[in-house]
ZAMAR-248675 format. One record per residue (C-alpha): chain; z, x, y. Coordinates in nm, 3 decimals. Layout:
chain->A&Z->Z&X->X&Y->Y $
...
//
This chain:
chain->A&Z->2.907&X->2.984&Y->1.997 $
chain->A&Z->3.203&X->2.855&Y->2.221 $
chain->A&Z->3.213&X->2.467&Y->2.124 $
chain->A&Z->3.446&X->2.416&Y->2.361 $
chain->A&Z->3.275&X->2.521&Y->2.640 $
chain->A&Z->3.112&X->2.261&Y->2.933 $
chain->A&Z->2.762&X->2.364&Y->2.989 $
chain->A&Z->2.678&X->2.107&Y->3.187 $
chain->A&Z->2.910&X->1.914&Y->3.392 $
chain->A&Z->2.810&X->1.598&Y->3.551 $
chain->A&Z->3.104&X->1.535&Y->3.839 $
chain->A&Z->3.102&X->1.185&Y->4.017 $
chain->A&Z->2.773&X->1.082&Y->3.966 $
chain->A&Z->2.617&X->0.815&Y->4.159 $
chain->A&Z->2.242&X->0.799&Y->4.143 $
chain->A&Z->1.940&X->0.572&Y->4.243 $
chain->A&Z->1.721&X->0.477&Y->4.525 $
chain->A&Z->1.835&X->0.257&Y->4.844 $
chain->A&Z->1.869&X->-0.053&Y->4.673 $
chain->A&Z->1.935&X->0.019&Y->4.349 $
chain->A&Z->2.218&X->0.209&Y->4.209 $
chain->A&Z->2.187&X->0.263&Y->3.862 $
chain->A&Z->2.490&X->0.479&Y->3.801 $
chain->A&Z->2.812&X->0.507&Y->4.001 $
chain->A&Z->3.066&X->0.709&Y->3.986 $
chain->A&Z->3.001&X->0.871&Y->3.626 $
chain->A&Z->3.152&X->1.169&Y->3.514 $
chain->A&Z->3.129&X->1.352&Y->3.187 $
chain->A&Z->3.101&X->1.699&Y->3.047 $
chain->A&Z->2.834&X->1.855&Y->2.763 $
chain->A&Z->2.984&X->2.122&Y->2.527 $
chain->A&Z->2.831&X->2.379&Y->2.373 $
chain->A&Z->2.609&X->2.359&Y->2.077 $
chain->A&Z->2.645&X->1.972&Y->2.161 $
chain->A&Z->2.394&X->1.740&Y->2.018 $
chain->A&Z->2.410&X->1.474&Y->2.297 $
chain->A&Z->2.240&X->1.165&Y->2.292 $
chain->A&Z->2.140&X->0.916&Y->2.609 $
chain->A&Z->2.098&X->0.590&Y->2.504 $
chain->A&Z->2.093&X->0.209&Y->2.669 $
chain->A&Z->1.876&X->-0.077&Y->2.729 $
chain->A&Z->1.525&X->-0.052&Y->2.895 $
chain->A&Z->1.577&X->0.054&Y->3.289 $
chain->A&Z->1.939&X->0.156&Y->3.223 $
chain->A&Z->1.843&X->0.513&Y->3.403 $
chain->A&Z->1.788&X->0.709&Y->3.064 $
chain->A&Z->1.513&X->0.924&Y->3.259 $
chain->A&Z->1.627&X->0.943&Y->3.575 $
chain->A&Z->1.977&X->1.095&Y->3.458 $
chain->A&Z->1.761&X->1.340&Y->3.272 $
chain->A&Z->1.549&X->1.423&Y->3.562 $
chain->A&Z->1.875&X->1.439&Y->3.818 $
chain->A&Z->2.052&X->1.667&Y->3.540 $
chain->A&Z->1.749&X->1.901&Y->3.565 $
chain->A&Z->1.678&X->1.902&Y->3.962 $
chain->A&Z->1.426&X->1.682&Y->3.979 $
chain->A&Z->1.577&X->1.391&Y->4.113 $
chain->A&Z->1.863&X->1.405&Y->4.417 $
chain->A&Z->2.158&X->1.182&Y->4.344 $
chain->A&Z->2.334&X->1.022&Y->4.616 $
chain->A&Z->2.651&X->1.167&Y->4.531 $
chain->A&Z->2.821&X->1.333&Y->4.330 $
chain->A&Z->2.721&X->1.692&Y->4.144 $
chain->A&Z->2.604&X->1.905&Y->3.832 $
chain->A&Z->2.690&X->2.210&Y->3.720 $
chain->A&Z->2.466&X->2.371&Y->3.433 $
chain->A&Z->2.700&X->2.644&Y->3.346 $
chain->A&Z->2.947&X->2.666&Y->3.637 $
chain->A&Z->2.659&X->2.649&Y->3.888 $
chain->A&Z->2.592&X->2.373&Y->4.085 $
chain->A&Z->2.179&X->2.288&Y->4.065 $
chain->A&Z->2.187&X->2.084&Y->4.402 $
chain->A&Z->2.412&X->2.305&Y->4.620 $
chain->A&Z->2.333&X->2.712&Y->4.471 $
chain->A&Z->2.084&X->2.737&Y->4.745 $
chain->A&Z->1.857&X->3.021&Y->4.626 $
chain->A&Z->1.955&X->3.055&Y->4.291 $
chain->A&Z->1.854&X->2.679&Y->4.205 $
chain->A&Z->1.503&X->2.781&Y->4.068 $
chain->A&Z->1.694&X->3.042&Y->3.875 $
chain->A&Z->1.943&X->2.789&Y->3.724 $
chain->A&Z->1.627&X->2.536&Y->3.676 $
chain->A&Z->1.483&X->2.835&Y->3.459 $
chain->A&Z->1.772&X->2.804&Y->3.204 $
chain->A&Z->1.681&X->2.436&Y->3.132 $
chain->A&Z->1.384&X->2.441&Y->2.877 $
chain->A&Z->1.205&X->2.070&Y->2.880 $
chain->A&Z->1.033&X->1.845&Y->2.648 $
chain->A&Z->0.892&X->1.556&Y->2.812 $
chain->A&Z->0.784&X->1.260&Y->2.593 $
chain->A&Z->0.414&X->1.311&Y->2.557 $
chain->A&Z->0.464&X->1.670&Y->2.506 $
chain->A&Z->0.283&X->1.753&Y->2.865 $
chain->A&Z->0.056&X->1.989&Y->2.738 $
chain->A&Z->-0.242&X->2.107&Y->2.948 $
chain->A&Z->-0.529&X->2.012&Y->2.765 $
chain->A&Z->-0.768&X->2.269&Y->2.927 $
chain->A&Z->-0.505&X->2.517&Y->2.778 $
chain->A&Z->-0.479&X->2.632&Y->2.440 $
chain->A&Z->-0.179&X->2.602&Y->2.229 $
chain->A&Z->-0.091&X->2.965&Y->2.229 $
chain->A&Z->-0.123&X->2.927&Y->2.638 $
chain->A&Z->0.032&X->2.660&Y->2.667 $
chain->A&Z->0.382&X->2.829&Y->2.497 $
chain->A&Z->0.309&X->3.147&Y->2.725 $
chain->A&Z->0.249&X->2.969&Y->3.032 $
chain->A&Z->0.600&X->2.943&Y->3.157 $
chain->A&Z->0.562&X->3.385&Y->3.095 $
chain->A&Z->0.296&X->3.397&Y->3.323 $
chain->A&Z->0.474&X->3.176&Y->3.588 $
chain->A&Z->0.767&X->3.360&Y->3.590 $
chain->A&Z->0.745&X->3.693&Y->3.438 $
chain->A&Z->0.584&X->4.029&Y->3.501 $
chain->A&Z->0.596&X->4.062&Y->3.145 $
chain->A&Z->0.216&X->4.257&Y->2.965 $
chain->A&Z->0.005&X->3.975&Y->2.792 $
chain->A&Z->0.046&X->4.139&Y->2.466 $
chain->A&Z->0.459&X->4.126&Y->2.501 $
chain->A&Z->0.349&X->3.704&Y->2.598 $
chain->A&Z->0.146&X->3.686&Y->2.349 $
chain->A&Z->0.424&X->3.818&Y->2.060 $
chain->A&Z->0.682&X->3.591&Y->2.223 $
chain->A&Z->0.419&X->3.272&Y->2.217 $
chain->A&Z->0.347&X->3.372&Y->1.854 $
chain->A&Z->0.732&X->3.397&Y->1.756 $
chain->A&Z->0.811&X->3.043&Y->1.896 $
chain->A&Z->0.494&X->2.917&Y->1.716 $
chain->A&Z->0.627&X->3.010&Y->1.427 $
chain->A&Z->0.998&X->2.910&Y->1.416 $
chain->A&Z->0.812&X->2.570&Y->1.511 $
chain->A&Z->0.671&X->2.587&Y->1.190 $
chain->A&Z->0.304&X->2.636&Y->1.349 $
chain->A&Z->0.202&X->2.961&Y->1.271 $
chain->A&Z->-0.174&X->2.909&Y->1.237 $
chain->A&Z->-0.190&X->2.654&Y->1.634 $
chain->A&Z->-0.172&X->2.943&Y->1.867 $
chain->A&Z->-0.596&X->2.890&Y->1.920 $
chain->A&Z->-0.644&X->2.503&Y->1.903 $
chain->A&Z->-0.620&X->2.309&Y->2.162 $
chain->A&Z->-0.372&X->2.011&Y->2.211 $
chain->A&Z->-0.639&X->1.727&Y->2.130 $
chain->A&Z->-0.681&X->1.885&Y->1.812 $
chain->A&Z->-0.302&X->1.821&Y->1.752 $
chain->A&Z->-0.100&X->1.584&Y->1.575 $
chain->A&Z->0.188&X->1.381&Y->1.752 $
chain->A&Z->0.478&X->1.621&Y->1.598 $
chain->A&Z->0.279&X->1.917&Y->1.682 $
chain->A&Z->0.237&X->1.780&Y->1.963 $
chain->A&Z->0.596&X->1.769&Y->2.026 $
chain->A&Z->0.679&X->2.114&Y->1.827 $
chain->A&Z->0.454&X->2.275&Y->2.117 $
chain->A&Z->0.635&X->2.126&Y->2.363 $
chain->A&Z->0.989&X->2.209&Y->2.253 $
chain->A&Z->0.810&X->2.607&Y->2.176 $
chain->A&Z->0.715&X->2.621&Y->2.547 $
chain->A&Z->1.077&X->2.499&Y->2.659 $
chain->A&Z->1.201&X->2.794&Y->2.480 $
chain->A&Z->0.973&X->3.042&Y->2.610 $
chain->A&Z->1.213&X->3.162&Y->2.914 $
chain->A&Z->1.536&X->3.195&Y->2.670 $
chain->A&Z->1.676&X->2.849&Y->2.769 $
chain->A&Z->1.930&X->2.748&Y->2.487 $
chain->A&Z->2.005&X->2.402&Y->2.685 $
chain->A&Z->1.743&X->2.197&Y->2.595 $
chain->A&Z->1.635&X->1.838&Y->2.759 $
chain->A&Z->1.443&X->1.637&Y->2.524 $
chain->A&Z->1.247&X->1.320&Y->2.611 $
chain->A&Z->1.201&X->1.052&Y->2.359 $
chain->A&Z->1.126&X->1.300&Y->2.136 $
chain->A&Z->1.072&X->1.095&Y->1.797 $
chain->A&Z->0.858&X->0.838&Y->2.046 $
chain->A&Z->0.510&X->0.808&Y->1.834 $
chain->A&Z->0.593&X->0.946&Y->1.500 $
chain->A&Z->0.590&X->0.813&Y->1.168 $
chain->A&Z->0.925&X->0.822&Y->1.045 $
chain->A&Z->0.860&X->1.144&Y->0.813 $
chain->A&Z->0.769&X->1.381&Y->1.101 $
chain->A&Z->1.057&X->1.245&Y->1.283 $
chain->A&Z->1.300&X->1.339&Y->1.053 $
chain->A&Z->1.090&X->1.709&Y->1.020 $
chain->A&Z->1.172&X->1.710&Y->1.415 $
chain->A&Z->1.507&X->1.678&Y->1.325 $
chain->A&Z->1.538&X->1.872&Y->1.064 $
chain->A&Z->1.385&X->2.163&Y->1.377 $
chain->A&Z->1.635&X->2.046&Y->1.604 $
chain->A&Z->1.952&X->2.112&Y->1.397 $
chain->A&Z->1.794&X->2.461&Y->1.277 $
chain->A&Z->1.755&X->2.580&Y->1.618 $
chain->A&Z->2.108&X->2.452&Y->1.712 $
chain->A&Z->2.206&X->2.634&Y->1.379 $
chain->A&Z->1.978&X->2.991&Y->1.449 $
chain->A&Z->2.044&X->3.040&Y->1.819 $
chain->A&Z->2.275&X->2.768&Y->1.955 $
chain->A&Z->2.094&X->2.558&Y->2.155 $
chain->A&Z->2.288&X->2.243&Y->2.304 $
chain->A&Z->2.063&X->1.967&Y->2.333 $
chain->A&Z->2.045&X->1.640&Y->2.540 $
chain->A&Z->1.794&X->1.371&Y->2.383 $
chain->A&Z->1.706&X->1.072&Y->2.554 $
chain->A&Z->1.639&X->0.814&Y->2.247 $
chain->A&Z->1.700&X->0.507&Y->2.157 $
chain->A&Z->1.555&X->0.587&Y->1.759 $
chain->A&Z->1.905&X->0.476&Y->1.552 $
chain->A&Z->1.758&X->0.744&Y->1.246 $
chain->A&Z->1.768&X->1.004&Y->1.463 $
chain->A&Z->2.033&X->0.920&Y->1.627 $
chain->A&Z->2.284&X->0.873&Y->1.297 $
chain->A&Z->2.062&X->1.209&Y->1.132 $
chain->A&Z->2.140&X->1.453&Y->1.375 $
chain->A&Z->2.356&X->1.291&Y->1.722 $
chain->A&Z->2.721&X->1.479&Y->1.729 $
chain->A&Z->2.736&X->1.223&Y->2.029 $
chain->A&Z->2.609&X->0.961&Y->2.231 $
chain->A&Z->2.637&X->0.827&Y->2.595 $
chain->A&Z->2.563&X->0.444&Y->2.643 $
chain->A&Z->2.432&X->0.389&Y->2.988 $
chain->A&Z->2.493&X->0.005&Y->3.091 $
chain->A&Z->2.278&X->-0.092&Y->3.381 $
chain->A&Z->2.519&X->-0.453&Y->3.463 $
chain->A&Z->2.822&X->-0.187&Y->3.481 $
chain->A&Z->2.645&X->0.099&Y->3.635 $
chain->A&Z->2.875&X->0.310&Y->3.394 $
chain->A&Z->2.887&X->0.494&Y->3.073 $
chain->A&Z->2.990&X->0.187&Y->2.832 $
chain->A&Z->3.062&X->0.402&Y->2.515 $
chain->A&Z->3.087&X->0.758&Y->2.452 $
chain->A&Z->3.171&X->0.899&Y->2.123 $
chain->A&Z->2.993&X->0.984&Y->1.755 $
chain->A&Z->2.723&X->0.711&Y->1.661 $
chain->A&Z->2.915&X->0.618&Y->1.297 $
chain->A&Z->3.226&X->0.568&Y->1.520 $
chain->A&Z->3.076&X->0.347&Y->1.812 $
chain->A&Z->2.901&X->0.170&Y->1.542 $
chain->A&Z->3.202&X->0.068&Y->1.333 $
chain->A&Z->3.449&X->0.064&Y->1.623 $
chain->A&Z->3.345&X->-0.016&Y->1.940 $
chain->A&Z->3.526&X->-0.237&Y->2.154 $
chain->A&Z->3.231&X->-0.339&Y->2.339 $
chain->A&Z->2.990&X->-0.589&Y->2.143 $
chain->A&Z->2.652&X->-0.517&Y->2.323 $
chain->A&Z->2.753&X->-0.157&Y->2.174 $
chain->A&Z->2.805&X->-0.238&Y->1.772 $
chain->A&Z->2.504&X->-0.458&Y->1.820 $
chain->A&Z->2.269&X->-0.170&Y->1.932 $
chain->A&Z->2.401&X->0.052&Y->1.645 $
chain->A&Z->2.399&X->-0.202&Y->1.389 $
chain->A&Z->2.036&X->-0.329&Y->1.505 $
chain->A&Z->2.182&X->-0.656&Y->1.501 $
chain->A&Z->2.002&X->-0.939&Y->1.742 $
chain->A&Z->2.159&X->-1.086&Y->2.111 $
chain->A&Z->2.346&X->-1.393&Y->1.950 $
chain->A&Z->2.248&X->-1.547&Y->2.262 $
chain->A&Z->1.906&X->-1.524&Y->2.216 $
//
């Protein structure tokens, strides 16, 4: 694993909708093997940077790179960068006329010529490093919430990405399969070095497994702190900061 290298580099990043800018100007790089946290108040842009990192959304200036590659100006080989990215969105998005097994091979069948038994082995293997060895034939309303969620992050594997996106992942869960998520997310950083970009606001997540986090301030439009959670919690400058680490209420309130 090279920590030190940027995997994704956001450049200059202004983004929005005519109207409303809720970033401007924001640059930062994600290193390797990173565990990167996106944090901030309710309609700070959490998403919406997510979505613009991945494609989805068009920024109004500015530009990211996912390995050296630019995903809004590579022309052709866009889809092919957007392929690297594996996703977890926060309800897990599984199709529910799908079974679980199908629902891990589906991004095979979208974009492989691979034989359904070579799918099939590769749904099976991510199944069970996601601790879910016996799911491959329910279906996702027979699921719990963290199975739920293990599926999801299974089928964001399933092309080889090792940057993965993450979407309120802990968003629903009791507090012990939670900290089981985690406990998945810093073995598969550990097994196969995936960097991984969470958007959360959960602090025991956040202070379990974060190696940093980004503070998105919607009255700045900027990144207000940047830095290990233990750090920004004991040493921030910034006082709407040490209050959202330290759970602490507005004093204004």
């Amino acid at each position: 694993m090279k920590e030190n290298q940027a995997v994704i580099q956001v450049k200059n990043l202004t983004m929005g909708w005519p109207g409303k800018v809720l970033l401007e100007n924001v640059s930062f790089d994600i290193r390797e093997g990173q565990i990167v946290f996106i944090m901030g108040g309710s309609g700070c842009g959490k998403s919406t940077l997510m979505k613009t990192i991945i494609g989805l959304n068009r920024p109004m200036e500015g530009d990211i790179l996912i390995r050296g590659q630019s995903i809004l100006t590579s022309g052709d080989k866009i889809p092919e960068i957007q392929r690297s990215l594996g996703i977890m969105y926060q309800s897990g998005a599984l199709f529910g006329s799908l079974s679980v097994l199908e629902n891990v091979r589906f991004p095979l069948d979208q974009f492989t010529n691979l034989p359904l038994e070579a799918k099939d082995i590769t749904a099976k293997m991510l199944l069970n490093a996601m601790e879910m060895p016996s799911a491959g034939n329910l279906m996702p309303g027979e699921l719990s919430g963290g199975m739920i969620k293990r599926a999801g992050i299974a089928r964001a594997l399933a092309l080889g990405a090792n940057i993965l996106l993450l979407d309120e992942p802990s968003a629903g869960l009791d507090p012990i399969t939670a900290a089981n998520l985690d406990q998945t997310i810093l073995r598969l950083r550990e097994n196969i070095g995936c960097t991984f970009v969470i958007v959360s606001h959960e602090l025991r997540s956040i202070f379990r497994i974060a190696d940093r986090c980004l503070m998105l301030d919607p009255k700045t439009r900027s990144i207000i702190a940047d830095g290990a959670p233990e750090e920004l919690k004991e040493k921030s400058t910034n006082l709407w900061v040490r209050q959202f680490f330290n759970a602490q209420p507005d004093k204004e309130a």
